[in-house]
Residue frames relative to the residue before (quaternion, step in Angstrom):
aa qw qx qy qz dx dy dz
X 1.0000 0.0000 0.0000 0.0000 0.00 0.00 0.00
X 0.6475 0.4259 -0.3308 0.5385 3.70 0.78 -0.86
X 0.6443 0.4452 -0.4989 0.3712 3.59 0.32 -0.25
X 0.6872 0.5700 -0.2212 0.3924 3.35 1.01 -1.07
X 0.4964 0.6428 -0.2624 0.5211 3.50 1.71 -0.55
X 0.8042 0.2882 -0.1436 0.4996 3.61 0.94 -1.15
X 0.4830 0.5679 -0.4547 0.4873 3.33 1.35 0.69
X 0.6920 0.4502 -0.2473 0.5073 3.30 1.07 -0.58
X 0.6334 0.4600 -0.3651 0.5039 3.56 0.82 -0.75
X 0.6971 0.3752 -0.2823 0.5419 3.97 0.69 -0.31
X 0.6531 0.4194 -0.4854 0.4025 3.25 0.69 0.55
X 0.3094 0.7359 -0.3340 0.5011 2.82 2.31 -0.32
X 0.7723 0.5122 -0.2481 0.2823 3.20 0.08 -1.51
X 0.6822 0.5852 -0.1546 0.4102 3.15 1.78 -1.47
X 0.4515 0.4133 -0.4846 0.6249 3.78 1.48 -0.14
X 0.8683 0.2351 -0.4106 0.1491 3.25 -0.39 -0.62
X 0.2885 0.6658 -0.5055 0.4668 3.85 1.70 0.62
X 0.7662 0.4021 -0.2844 0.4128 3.42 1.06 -0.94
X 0.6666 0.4368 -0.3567 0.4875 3.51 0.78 -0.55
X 0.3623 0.5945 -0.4668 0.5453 3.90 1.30 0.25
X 0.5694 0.6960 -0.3413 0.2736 3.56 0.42 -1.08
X 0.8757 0.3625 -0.0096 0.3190 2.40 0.69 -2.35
X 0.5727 0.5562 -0.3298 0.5039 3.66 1.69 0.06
X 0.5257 -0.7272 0.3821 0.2211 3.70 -0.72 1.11
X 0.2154 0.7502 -0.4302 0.4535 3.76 1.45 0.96
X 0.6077 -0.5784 0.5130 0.1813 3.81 -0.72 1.22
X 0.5413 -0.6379 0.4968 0.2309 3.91 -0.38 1.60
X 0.8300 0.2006 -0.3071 0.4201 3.68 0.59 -0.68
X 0.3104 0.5925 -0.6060 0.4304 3.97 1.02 0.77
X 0.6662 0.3565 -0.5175 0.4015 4.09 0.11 0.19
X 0.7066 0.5375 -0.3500 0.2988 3.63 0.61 -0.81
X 0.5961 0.5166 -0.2488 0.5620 3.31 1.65 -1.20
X 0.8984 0.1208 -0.2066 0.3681 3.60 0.19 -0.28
X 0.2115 0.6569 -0.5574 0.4616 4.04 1.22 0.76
X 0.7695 0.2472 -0.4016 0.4306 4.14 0.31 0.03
X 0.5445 0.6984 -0.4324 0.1696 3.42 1.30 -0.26
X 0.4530 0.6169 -0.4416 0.4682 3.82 1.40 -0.67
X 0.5909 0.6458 -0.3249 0.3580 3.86 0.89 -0.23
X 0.3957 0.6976 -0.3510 0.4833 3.52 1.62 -0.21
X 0.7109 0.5547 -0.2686 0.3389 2.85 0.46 -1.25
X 0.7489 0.3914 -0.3888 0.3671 3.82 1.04 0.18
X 0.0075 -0.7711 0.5123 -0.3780 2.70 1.56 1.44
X 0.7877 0.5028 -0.2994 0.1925 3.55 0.71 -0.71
X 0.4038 0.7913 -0.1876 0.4191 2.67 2.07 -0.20
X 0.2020 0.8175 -0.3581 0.4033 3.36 2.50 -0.28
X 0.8323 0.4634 0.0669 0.2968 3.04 0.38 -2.36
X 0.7071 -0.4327 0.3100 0.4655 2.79 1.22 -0.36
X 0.5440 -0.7108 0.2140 0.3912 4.31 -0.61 0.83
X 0.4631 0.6886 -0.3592 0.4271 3.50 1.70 -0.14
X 0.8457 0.2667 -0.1374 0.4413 3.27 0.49 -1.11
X 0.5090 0.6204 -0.4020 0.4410 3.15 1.59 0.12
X 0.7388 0.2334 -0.2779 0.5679 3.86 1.02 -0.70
X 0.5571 0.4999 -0.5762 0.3282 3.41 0.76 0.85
X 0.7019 0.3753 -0.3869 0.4656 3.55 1.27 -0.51
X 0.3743 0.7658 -0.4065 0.3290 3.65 1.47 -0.12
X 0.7158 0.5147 -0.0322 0.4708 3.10 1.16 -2.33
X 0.6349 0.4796 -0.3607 0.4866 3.86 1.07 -0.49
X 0.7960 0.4234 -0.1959 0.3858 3.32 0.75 -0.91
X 0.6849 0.4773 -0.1579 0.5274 3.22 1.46 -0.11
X 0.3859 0.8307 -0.1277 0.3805 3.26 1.75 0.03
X 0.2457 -0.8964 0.2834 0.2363 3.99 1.15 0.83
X 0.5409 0.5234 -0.3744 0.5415 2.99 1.57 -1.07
X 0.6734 0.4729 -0.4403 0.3592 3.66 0.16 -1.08
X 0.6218 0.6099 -0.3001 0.3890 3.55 0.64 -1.03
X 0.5569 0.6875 -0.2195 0.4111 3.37 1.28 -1.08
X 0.7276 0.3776 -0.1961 0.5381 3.27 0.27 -2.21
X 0.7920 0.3575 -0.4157 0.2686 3.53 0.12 -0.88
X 0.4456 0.6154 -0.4078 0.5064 3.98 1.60 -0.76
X 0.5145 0.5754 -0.3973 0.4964 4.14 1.25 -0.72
X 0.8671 0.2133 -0.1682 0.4175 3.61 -0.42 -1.51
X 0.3831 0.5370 -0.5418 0.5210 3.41 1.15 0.65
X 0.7312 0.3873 -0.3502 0.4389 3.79 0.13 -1.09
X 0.5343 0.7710 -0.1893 0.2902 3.18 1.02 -1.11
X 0.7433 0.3182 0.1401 0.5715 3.42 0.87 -1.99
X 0.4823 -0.6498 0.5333 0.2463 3.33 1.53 -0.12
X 0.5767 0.6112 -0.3927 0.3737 3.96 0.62 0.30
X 0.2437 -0.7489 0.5774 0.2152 3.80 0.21 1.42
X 0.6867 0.4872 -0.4223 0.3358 4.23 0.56 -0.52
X 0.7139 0.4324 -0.3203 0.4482 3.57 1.10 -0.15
X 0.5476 0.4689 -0.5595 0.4090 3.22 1.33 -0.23
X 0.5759 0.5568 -0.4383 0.4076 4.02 0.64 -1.73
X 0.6601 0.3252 -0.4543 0.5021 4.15 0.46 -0.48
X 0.6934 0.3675 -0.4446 0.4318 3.56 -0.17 -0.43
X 0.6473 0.4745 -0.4571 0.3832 3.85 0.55 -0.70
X 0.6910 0.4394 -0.3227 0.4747 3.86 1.00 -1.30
X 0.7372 0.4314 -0.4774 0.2062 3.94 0.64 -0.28
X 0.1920 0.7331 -0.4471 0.4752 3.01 2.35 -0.10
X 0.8070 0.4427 -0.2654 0.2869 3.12 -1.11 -1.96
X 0.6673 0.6237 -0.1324 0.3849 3.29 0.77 -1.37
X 0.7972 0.3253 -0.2007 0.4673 3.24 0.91 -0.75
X 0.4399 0.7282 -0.1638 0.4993 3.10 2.01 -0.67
X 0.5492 0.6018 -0.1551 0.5587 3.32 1.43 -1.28
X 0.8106 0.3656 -0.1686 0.4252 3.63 -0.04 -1.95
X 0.7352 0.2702 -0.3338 0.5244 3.91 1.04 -0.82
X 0.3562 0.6133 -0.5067 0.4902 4.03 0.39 0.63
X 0.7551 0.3326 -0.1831 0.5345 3.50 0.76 -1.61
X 0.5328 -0.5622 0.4076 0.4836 4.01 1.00 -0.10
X 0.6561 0.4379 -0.4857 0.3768 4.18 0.36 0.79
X 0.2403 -0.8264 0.5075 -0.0406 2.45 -0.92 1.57
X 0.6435 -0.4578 0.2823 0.5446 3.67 -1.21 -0.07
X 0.5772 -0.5682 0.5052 0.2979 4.11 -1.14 1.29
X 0.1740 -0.4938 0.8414 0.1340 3.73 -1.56 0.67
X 0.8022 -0.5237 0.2576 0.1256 3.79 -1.59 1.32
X 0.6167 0.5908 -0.2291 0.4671 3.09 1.99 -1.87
X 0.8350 -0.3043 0.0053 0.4584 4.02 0.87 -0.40
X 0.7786 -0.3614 0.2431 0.4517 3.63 -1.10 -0.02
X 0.7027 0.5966 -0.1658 0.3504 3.39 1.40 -1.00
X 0.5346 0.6938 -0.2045 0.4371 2.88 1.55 -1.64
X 0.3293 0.7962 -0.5032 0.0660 4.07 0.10 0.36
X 0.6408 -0.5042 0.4459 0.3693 4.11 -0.89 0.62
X 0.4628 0.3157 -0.5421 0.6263 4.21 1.43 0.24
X 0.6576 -0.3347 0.5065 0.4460 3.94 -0.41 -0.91
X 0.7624 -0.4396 0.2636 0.3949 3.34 -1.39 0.49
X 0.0845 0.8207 -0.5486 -0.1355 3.57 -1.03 0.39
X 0.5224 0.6567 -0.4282 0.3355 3.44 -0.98 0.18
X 0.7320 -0.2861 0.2855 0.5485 4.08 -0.77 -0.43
X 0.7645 0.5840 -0.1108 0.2492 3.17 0.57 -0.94
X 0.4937 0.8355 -0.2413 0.0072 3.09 1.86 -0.71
């Protein structure tokens, strides 16, 4: 099943290489910025709650979606390229087996446990 999970999420990844294409943004603005949504476990600073809550917002497809929407919507190439990279990005992290965090720790994710520990 997990193999079959990261076939699909990397084809995921591949619409959204293509819908990169189609926005008028320099070929190397996906590579440089496809790890930034990764900041976000900065929150993890604070403590493991708020870490997979800002983890889980930013990594979140639907969220990636609406906002890649009121980009197309409003005519705004900088919200789509964010909604395409939080896509890709997340596309990217559940392909590789990370998934969205449960509160109790960094590891603890809705694929199963990852990390040394598993």
């Amino acid at each position: 099943m997990k193999k079959i999970i990261a076939i699909e999420e990397m084809a995921m990844f591949l619409m959204a290489i293509f819908a990169f294409s189609k926005l008028s943004f320099h070929w190397w603005i996906f590579p440089v910025l496809l790890l930034v949504p990764d900041l976000s476990m900065l929150g993890y600073l604070v403590g493991p709650q708020v870490g997979a809550w800002f983890y889980n917002v930013v990594h979140h497809k639907a969220i990636a979606i609406l906002i890649f929407l009121i980009g197309f919507y409003y005519h705004l190439p900088v919200l789509q390229l964010t909604g395409i990279i939080l896509f890709a990005h997340s596309c990217m992290d559940r392909a590789l087996g990370y998934g969205l965090k449960y509160g109790d720790a960094f590891n603890h994710t809705h694929l199963g446990l990852i990390g040394k520990n598993k």
